[in-house]
N, CA, C and O atoms as a GROMACS GRO file, in nm:
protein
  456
    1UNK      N    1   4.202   3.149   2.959
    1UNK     CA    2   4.254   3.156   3.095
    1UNK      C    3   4.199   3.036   3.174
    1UNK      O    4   4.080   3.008   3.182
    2UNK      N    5   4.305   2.966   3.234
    2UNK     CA    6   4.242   2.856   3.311
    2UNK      C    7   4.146   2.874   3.417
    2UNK      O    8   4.142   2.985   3.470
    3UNK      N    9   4.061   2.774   3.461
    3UNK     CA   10   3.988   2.862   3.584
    3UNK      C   11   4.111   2.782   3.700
    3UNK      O   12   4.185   2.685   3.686
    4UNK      N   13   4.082   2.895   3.836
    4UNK     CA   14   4.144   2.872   3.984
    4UNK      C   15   4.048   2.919   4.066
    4UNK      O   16   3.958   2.998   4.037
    5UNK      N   17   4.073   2.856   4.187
    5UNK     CA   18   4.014   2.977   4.284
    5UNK      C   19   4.126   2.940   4.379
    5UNK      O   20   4.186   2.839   4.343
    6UNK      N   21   4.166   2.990   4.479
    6UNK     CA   22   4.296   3.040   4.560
    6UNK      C   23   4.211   3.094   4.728
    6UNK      O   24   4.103   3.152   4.730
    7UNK      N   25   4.265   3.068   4.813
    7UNK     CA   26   4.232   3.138   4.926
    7UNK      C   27   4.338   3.205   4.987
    7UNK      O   28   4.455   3.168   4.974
    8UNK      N   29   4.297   3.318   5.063
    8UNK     CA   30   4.370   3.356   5.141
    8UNK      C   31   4.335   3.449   5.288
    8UNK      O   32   4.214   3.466   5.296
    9UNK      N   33   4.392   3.498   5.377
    9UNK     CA   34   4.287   3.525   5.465
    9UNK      C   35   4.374   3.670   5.474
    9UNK      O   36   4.489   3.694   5.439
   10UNK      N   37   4.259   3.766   5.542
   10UNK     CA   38   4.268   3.886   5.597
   10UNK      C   39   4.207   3.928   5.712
   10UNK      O   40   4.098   3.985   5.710
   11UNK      N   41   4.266   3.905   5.807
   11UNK     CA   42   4.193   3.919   5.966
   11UNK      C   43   4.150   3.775   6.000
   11UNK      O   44   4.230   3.684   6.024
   12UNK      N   45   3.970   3.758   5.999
   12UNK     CA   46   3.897   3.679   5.976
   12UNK      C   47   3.821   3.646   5.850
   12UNK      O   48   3.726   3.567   5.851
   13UNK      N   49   3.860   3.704   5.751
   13UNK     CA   50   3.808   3.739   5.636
   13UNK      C   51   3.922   3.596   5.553
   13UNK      O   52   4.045   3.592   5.549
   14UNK      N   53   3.818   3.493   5.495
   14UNK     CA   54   3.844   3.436   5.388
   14UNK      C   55   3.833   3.499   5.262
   14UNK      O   56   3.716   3.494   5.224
   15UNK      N   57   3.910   3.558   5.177
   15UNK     CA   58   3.925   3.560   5.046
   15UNK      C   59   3.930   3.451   4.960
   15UNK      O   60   4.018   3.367   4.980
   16UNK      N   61   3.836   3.432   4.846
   16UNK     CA   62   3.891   3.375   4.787
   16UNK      C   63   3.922   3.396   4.624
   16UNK      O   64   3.823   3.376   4.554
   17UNK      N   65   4.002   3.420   4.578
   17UNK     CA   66   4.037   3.444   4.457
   17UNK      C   67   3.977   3.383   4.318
   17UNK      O   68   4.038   3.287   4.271
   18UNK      N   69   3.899   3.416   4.270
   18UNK     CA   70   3.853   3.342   4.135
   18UNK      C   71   3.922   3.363   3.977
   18UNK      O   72   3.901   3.466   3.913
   19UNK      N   73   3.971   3.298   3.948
   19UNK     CA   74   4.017   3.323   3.792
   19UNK      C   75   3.985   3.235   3.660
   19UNK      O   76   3.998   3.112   3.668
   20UNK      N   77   3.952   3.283   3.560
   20UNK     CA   78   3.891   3.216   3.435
   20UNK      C   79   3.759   3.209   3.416
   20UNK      O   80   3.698   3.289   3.487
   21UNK      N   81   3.684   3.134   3.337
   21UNK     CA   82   3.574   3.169   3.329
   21UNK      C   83   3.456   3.075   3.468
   21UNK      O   84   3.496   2.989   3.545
   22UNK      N   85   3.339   3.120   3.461
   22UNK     CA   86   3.240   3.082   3.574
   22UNK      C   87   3.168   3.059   3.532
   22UNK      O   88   3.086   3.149   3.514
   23UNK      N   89   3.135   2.918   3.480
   23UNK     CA   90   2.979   2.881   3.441
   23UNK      C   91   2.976   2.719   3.571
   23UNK      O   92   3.058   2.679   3.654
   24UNK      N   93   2.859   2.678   3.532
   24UNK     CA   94   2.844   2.527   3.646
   24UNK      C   95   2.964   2.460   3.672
   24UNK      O   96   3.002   2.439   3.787
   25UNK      N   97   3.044   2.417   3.544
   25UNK     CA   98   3.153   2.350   3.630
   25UNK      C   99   3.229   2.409   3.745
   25UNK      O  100   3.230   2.355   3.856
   26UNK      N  101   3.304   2.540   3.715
   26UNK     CA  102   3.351   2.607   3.771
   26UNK      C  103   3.288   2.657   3.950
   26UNK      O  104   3.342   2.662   4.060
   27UNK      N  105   3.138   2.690   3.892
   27UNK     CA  106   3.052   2.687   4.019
   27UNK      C  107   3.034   2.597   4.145
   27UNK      O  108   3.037   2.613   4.267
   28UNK      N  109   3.016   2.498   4.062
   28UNK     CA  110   3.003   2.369   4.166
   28UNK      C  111   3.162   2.321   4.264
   28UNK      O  112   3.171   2.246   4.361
   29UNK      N  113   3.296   2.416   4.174
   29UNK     CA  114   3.405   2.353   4.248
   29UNK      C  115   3.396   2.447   4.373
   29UNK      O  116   3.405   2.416   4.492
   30UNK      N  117   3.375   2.574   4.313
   30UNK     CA  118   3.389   2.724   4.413
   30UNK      C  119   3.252   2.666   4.508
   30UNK      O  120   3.261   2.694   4.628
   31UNK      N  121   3.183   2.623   4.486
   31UNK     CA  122   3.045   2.580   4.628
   31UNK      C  123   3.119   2.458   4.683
   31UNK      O  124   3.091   2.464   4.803
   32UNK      N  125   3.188   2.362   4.668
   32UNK     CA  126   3.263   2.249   4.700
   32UNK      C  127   3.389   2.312   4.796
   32UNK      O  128   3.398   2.289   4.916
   33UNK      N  129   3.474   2.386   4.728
   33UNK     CA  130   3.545   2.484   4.880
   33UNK      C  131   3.474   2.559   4.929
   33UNK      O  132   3.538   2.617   5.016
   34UNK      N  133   3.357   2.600   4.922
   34UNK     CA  134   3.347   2.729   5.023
   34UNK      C  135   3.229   2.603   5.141
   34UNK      O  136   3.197   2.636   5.255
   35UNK      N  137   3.198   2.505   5.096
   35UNK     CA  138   3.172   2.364   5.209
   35UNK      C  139   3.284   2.360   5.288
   35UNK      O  140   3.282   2.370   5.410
   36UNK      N  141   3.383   2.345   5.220
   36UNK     CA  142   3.517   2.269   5.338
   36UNK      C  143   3.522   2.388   5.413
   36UNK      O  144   3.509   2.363   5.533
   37UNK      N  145   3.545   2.570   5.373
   37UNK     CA  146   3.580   2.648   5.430
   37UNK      C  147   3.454   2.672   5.560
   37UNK      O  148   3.484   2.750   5.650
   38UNK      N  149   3.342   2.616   5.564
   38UNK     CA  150   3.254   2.612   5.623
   38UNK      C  151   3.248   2.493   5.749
   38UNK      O  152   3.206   2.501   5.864
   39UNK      N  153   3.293   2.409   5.691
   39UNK     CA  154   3.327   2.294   5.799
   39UNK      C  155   3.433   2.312   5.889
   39UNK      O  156   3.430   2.252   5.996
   40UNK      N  157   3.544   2.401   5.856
   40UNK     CA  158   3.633   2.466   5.898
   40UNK      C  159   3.581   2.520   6.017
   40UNK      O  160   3.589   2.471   6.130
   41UNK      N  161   3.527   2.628   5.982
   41UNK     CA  162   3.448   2.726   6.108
   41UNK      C  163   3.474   2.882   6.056
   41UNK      O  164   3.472   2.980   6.131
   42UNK      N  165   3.508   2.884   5.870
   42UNK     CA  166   3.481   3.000   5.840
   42UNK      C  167   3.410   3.035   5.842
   42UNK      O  168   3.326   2.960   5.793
   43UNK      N  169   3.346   3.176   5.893
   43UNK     CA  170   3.198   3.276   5.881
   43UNK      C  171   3.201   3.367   5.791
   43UNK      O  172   3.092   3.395   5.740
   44UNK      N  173   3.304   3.428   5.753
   44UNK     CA  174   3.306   3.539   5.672
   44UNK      C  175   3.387   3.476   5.546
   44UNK      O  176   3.473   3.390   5.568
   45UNK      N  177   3.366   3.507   5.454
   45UNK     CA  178   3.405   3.470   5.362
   45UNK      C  179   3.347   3.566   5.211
   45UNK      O  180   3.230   3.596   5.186
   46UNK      N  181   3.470   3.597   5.128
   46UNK     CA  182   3.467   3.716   5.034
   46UNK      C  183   3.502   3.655   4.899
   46UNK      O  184   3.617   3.612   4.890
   47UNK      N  185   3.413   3.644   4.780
   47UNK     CA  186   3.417   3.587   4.672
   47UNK      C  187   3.509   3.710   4.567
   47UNK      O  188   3.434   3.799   4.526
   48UNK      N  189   3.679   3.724   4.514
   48UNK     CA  190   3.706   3.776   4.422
   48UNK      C  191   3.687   3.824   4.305
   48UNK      O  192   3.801   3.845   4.263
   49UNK      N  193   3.599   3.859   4.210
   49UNK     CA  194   3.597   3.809   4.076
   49UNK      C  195   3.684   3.900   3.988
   49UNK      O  196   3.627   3.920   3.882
   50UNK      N  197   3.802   3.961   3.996
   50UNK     CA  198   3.842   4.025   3.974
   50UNK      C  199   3.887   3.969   3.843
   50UNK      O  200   3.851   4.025   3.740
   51UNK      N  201   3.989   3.829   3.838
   51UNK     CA  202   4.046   3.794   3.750
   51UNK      C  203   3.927   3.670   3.664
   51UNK      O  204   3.968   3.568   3.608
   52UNK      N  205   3.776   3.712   3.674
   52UNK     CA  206   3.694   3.623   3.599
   52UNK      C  207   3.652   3.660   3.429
   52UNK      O  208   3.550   3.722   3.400
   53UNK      N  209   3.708   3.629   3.370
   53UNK     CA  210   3.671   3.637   3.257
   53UNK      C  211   3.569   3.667   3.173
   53UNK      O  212   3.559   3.756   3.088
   54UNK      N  213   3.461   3.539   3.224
   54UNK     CA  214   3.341   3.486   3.167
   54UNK      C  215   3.268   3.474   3.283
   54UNK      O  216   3.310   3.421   3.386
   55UNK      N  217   3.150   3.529   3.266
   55UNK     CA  218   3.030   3.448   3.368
   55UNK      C  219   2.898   3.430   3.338
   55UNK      O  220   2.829   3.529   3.310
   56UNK      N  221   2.834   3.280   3.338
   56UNK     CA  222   2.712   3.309   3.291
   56UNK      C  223   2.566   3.301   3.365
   56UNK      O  224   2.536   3.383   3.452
   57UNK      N  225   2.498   3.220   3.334
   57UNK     CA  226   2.350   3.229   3.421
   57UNK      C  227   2.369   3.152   3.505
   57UNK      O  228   2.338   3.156   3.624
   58UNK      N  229   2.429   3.066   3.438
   58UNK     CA  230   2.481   2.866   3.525
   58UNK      C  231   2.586   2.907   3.669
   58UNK      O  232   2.579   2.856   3.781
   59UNK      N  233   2.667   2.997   3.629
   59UNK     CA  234   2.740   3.089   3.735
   59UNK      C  235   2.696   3.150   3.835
   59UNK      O  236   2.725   3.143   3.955
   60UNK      N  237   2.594   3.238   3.753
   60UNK     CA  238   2.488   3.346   3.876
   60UNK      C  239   2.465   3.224   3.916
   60UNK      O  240   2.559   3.178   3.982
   61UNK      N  241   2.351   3.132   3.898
   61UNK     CA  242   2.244   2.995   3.953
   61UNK      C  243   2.377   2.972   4.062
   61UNK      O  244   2.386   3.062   4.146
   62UNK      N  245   2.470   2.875   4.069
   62UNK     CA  246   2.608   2.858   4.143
   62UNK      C  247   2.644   2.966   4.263
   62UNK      O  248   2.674   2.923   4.375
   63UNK      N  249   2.641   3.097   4.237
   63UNK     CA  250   2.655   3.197   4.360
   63UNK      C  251   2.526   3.183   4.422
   63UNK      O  252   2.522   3.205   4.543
   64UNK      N  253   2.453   3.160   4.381
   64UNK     CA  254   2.301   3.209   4.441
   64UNK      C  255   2.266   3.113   4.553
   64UNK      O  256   2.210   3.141   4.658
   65UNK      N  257   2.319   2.966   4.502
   65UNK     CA  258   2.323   2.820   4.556
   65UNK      C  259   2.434   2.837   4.695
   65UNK      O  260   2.414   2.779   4.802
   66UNK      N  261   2.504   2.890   4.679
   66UNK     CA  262   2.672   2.943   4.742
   66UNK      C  263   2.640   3.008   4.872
   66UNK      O  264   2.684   2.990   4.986
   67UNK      N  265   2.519   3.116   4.805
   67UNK     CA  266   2.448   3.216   4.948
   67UNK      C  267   2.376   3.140   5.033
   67UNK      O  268   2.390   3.153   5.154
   68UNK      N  269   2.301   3.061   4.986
   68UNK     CA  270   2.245   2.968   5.039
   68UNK      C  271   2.296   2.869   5.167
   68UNK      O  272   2.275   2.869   5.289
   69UNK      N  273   2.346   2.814   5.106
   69UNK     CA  274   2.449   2.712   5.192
   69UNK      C  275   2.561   2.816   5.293
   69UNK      O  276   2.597   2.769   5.401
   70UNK      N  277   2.592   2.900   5.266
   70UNK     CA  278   2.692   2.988   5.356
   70UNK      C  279   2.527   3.056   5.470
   70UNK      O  280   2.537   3.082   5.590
   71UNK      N  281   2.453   3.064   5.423
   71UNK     CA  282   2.323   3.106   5.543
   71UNK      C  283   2.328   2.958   5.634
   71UNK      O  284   2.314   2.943   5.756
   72UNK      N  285   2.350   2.870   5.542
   72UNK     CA  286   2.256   2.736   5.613
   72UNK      C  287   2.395   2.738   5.750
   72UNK      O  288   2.368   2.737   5.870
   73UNK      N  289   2.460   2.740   5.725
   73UNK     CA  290   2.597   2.692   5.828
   73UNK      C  291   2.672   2.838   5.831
   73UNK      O  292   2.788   2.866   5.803
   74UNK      N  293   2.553   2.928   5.880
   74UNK     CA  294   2.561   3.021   5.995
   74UNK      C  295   2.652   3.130   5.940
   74UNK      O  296   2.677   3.227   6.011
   75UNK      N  297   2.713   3.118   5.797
   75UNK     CA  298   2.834   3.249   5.742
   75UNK      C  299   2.766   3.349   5.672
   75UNK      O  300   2.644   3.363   5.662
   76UNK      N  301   2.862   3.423   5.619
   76UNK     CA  302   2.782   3.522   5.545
   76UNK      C  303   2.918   3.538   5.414
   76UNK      O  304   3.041   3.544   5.429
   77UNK      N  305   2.833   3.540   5.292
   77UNK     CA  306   2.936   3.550   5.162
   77UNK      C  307   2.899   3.656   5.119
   77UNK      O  308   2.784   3.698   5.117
   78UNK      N  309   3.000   3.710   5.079
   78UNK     CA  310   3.022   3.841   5.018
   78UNK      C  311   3.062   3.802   4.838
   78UNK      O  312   3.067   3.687   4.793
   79UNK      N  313   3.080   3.895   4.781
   79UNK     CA  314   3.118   3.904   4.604
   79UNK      C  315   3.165   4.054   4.592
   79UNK      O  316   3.087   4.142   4.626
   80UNK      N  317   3.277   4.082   4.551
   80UNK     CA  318   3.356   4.166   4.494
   80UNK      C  319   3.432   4.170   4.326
   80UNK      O  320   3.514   4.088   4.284
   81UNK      N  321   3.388   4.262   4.270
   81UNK     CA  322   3.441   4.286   4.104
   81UNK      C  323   3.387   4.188   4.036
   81UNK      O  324   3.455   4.118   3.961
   82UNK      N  325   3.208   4.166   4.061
   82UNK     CA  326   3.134   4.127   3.943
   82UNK      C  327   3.197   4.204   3.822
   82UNK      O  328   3.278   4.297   3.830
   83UNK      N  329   3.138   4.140   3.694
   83UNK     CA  330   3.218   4.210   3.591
   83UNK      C  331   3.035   4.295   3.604
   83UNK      O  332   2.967   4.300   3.706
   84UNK      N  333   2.993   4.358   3.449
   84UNK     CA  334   2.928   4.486   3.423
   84UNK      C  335   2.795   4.398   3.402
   84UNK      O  336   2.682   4.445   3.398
   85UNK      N  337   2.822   4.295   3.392
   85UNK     CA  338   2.727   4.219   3.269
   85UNK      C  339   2.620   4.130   3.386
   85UNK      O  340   2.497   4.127   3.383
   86UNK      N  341   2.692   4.075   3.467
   86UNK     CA  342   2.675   3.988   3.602
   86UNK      C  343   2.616   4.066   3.681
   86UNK      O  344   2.499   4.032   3.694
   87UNK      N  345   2.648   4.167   3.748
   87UNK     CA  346   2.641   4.295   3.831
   87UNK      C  347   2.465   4.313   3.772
   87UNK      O  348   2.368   4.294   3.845
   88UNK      N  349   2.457   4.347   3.648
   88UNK     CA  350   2.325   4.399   3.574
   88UNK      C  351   2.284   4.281   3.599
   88UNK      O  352   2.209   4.310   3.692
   89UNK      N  353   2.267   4.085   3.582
   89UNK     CA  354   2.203   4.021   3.577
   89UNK      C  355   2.111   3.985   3.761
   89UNK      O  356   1.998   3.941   3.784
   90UNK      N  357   2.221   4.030   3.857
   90UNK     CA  358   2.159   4.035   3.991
   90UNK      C  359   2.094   4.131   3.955
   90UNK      O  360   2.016   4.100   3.865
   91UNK      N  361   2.090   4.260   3.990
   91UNK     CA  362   1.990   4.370   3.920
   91UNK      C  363   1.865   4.323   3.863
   91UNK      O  364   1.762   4.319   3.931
   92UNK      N  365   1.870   4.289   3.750
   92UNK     CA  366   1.713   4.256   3.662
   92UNK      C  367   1.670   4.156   3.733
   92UNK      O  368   1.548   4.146   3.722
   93UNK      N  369   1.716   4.080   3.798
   93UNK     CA  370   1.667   3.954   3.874
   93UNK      C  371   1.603   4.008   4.016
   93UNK      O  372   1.499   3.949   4.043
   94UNK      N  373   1.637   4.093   4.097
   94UNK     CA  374   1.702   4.139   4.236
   94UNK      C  375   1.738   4.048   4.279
   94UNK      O  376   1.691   3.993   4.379
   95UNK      N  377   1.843   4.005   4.204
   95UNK     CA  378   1.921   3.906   4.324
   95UNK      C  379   2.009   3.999   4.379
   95UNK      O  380   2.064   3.956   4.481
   96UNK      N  381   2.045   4.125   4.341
   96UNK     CA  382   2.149   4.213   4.424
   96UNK      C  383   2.090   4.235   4.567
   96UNK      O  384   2.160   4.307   4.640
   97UNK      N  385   1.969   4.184   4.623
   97UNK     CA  386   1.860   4.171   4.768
   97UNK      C  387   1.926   4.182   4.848
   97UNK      O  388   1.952   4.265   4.935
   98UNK      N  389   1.982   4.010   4.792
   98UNK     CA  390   2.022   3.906   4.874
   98UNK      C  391   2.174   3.872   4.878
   98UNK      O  392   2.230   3.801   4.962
   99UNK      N  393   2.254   3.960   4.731
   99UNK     CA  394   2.355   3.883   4.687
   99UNK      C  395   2.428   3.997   4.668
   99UNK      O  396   2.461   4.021   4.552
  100UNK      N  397   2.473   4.100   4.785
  100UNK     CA  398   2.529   4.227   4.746
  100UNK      C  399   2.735   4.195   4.677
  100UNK      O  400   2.839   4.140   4.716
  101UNK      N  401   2.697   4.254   4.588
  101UNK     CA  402   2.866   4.306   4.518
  101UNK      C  403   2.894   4.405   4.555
  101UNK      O  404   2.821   4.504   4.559
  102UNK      N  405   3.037   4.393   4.600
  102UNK     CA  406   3.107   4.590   4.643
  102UNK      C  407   3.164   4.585   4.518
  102UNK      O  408   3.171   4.506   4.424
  103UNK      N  409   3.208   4.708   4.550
  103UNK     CA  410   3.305   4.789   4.419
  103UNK      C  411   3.400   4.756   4.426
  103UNK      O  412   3.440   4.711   4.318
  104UNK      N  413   3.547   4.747   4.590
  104UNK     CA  414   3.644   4.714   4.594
  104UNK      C  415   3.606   4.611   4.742
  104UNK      O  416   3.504   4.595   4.809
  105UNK      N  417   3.730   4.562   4.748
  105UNK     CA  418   3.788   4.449   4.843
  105UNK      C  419   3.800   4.509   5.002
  105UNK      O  420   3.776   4.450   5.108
  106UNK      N  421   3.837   4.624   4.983
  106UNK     CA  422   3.800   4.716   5.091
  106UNK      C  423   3.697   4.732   5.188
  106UNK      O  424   3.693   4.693   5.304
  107UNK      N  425   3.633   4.780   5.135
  107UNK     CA  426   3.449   4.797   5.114
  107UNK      C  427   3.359   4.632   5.188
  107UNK      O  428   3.308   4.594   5.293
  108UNK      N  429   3.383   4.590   5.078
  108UNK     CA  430   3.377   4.398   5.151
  108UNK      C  431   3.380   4.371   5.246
  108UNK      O  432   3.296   4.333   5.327
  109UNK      N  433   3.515   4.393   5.250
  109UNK     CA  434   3.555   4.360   5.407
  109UNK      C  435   3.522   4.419   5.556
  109UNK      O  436   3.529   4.368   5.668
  110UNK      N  437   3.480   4.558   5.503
  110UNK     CA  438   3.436   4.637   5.601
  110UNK      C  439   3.284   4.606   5.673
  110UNK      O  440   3.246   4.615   5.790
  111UNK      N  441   3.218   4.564   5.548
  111UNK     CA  442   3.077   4.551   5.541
  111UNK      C  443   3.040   4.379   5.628
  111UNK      O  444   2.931   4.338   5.668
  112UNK      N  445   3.178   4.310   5.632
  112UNK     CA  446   3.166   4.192   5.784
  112UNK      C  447   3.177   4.269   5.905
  112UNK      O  448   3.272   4.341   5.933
  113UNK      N  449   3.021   4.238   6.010
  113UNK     CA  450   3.006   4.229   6.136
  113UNK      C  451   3.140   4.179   6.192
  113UNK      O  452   3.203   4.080   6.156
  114UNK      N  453   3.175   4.284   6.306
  114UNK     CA  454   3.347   4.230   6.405
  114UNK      C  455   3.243   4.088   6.515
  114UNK      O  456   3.302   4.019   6.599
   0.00000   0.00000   0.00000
């Protein structure tokens, strides 16, 4: 599956859609838009992983980098439909602290301050 990522909005809520697998390359493009979406004057912003395939440490390292930079310029990132494997690697790490996953897209969205 090729990788994409896709945006789209809901309210104030940036979605953005991820598909294929997620290791550094992939990481560094998804931290490269969620910059522009930041320069923009997005604040909220919701990471898909619904249609991700693959994800590995180089991936987690990439979201973790992602939270970071969305703190530095004042947003807040969300992650929805880690797969089982990812989900467990925030866990053993606690990066789930800092780096909460919902269950659905719903949920996510709810969990952005109006």
């Amino acid at each position: 599956m090729n990788f994409s990522a896709n945006t789209r909005q809901l309210g104030d809520v940036t979605v953005v859609d991820v598909r294929g697998g997620f290791t550094n390359p992939e990481g560094e493009a998804v931290h490269e838009l969620l910059l522009d979406l930041f320069r923009e004057g997005r604040t909220k912003v919701l990471l898909n992983f619904r249609e991700v395939s693959y994800l590995d440490s180089s991936g987690i390292g990439q979201l973790v980098r992602s939270l970071y930079t969305a703190r530095n310029n004042g947003a807040e990132l969300r992650a929805v439909n880690l797969n089982a494997r990812a989900a467990e690697v925030l866990r053993l790490t606690n990066l789930h602290r800092i780096f909460t996953d919902f269950p659905d897209e719903g949920s996510a969205i709810k969990s952005f301050v109006s």
